[in-house]
N, CA, C and O atoms as CSV, one atom per row, in Angstrom:
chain,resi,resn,atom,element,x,y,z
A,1,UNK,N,N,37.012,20.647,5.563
A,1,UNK,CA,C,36.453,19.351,5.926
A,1,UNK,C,C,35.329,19.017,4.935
A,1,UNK,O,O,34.479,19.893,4.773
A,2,UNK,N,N,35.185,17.651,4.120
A,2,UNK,CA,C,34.567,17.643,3.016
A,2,UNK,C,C,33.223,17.820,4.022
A,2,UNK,O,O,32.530,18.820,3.835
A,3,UNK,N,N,32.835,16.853,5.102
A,3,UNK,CA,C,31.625,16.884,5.383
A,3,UNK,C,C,31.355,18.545,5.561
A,3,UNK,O,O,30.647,19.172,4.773
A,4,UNK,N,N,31.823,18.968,6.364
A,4,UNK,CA,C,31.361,20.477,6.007
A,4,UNK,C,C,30.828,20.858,4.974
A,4,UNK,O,O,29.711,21.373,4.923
A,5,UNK,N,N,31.755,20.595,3.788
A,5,UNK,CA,C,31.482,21.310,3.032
A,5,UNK,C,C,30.217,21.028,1.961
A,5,UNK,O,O,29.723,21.842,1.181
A,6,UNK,N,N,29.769,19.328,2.207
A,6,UNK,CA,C,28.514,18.924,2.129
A,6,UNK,C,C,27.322,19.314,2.302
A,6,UNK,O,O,26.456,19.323,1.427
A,7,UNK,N,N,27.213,19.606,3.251
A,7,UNK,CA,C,26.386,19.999,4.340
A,7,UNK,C,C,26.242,21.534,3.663
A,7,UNK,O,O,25.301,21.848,2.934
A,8,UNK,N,N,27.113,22.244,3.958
A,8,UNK,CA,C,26.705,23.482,3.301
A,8,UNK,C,C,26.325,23.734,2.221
A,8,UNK,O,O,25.529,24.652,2.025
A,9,UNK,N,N,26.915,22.801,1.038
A,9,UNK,CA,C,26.706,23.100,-0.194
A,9,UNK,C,C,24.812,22.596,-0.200
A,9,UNK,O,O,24.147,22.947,-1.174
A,10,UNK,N,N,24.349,22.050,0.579
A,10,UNK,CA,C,23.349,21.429,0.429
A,10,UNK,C,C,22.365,22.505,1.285
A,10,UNK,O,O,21.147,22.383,1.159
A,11,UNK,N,N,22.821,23.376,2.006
A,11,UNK,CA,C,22.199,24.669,2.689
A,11,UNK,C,C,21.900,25.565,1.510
A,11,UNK,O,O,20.939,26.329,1.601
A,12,UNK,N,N,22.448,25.550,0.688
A,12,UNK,CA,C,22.840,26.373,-0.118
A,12,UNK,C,C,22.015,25.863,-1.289
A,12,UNK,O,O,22.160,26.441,-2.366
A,13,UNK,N,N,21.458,25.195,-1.231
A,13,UNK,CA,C,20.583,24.642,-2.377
A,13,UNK,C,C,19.341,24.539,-1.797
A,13,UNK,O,O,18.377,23.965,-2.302
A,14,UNK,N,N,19.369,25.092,-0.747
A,14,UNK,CA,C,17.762,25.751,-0.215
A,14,UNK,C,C,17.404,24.406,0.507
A,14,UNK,O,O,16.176,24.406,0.424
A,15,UNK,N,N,17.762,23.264,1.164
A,15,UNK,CA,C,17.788,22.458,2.101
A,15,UNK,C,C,18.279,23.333,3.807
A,15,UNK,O,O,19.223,24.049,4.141
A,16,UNK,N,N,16.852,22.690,4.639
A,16,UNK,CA,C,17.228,22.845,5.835
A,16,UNK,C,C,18.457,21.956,6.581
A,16,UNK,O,O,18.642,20.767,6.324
A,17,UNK,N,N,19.305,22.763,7.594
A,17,UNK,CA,C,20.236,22.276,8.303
A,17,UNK,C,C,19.994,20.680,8.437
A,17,UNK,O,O,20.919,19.958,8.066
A,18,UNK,N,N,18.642,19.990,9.016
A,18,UNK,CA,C,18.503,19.071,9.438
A,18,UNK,C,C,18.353,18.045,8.094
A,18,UNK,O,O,18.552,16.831,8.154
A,19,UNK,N,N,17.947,18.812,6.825
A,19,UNK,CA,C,17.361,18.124,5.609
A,19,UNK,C,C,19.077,17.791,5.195
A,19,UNK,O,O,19.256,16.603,4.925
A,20,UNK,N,N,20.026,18.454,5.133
A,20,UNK,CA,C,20.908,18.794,4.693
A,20,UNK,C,C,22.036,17.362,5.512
A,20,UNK,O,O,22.757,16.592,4.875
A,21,UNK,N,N,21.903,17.381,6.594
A,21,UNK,CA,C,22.173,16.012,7.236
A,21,UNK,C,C,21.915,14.685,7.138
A,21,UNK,O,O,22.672,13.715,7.111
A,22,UNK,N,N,20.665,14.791,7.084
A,22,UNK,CA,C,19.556,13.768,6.570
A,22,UNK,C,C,20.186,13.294,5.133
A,22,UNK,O,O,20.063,12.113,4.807
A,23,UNK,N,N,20.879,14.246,4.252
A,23,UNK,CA,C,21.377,13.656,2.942
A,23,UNK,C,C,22.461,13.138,3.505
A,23,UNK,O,O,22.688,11.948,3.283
A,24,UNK,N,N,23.075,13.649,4.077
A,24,UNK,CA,C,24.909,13.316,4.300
A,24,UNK,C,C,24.826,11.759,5.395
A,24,UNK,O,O,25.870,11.243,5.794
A,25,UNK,N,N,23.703,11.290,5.686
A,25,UNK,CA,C,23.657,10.568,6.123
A,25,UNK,C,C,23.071,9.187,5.344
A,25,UNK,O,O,23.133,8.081,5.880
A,26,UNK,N,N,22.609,9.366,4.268
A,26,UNK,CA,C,22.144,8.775,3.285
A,26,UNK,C,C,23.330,8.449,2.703
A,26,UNK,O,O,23.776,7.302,2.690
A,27,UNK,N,N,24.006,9.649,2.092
A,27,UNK,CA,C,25.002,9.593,1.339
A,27,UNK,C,C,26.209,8.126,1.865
A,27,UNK,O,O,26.762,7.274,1.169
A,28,UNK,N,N,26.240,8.355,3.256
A,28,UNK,CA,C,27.414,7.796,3.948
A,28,UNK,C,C,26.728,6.354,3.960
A,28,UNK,O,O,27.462,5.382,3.784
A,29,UNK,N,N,25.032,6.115,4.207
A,29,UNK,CA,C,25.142,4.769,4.083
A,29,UNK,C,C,25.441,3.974,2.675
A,29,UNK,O,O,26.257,3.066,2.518
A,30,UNK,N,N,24.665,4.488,1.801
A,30,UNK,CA,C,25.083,4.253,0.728
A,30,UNK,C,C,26.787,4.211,-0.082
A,30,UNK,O,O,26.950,3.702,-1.192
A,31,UNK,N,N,27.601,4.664,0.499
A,31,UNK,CA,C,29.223,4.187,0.315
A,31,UNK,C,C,29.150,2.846,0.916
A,31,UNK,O,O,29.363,1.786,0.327
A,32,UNK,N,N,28.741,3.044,2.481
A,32,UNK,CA,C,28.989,2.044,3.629
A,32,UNK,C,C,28.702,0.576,3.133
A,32,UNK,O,O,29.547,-0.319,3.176
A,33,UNK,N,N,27.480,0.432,2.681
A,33,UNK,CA,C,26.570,-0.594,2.084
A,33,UNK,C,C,27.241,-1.223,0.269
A,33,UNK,O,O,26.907,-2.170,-0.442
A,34,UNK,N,N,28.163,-0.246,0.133
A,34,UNK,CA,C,28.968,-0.515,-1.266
A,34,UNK,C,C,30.096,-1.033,-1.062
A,34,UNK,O,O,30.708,-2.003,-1.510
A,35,UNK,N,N,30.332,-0.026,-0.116
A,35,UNK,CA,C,31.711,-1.660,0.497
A,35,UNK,C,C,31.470,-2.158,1.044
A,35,UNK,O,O,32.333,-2.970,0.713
A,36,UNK,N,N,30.811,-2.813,2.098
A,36,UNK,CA,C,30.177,-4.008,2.514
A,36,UNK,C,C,29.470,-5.132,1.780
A,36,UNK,O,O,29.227,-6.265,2.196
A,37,UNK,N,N,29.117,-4.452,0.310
A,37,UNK,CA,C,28.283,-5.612,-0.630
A,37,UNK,C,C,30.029,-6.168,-1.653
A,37,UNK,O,O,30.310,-7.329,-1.951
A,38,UNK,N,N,30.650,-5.262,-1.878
A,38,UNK,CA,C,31.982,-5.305,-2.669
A,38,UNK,C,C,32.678,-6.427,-2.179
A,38,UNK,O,O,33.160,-7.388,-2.779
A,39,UNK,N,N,32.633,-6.008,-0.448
A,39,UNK,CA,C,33.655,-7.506,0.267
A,39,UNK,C,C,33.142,-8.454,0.314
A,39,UNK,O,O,33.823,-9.477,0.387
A,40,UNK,N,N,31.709,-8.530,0.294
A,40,UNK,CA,C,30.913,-9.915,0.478
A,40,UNK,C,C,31.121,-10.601,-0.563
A,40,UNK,O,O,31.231,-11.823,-0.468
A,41,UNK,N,N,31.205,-10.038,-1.622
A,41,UNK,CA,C,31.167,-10.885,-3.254
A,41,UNK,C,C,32.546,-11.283,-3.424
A,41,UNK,O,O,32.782,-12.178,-4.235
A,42,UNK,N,N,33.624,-10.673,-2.688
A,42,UNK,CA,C,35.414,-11.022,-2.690
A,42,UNK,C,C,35.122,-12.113,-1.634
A,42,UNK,O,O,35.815,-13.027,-2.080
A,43,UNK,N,N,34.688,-12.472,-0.808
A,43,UNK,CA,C,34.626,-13.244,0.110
A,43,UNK,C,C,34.078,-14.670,-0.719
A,43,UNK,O,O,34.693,-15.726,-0.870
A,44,UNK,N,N,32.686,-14.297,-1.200
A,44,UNK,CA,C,32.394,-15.430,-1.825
A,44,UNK,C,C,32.684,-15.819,-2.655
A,44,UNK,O,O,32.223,-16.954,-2.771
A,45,UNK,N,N,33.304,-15.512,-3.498
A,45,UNK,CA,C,33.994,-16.269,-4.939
A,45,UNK,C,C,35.290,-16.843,-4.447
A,45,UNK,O,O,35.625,-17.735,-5.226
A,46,UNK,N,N,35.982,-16.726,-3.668
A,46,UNK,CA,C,36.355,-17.929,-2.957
A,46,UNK,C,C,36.792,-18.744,-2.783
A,46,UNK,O,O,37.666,-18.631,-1.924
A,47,UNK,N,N,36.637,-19.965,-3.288
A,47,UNK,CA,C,36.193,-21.458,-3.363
A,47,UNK,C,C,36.814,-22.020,-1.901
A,47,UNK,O,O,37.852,-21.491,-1.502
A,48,UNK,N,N,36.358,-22.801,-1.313
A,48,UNK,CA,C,36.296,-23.509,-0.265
A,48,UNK,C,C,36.803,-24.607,-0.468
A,48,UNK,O,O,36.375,-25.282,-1.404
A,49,UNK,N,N,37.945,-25.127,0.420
A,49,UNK,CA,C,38.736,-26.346,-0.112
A,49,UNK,C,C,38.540,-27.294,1.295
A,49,UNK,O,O,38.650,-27.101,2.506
A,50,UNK,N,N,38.249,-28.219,0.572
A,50,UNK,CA,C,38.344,-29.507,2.249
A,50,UNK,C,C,39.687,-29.967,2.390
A,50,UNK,O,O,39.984,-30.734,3.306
């Protein structure tokens, strides 16, 4: 499981369990917020017809 394996690899780099989450949760908004800005800009270019 990648998140697993996130998470650990980030234990493993001398991050606490909770620090180690704290990234993977960063990580995930930051995709989240990349496709959400990606569709907004497909949305708006657009053009709007009457």
């Amino acid at each position: 499981d990648k998140t697993k394996e996130y998470v650990a690899r980030r234990v493993a780099e001398g991050h606490t369990k909770m620090e180690a989450i704290r990234c993977l949760k960063r990580y995930i908004s930051r995709e989240v917020y990349t496709l959400l800005r990606n569709q907004n800009r497909q949305l708006n270019s657009i053009p709007i017809t009457a």
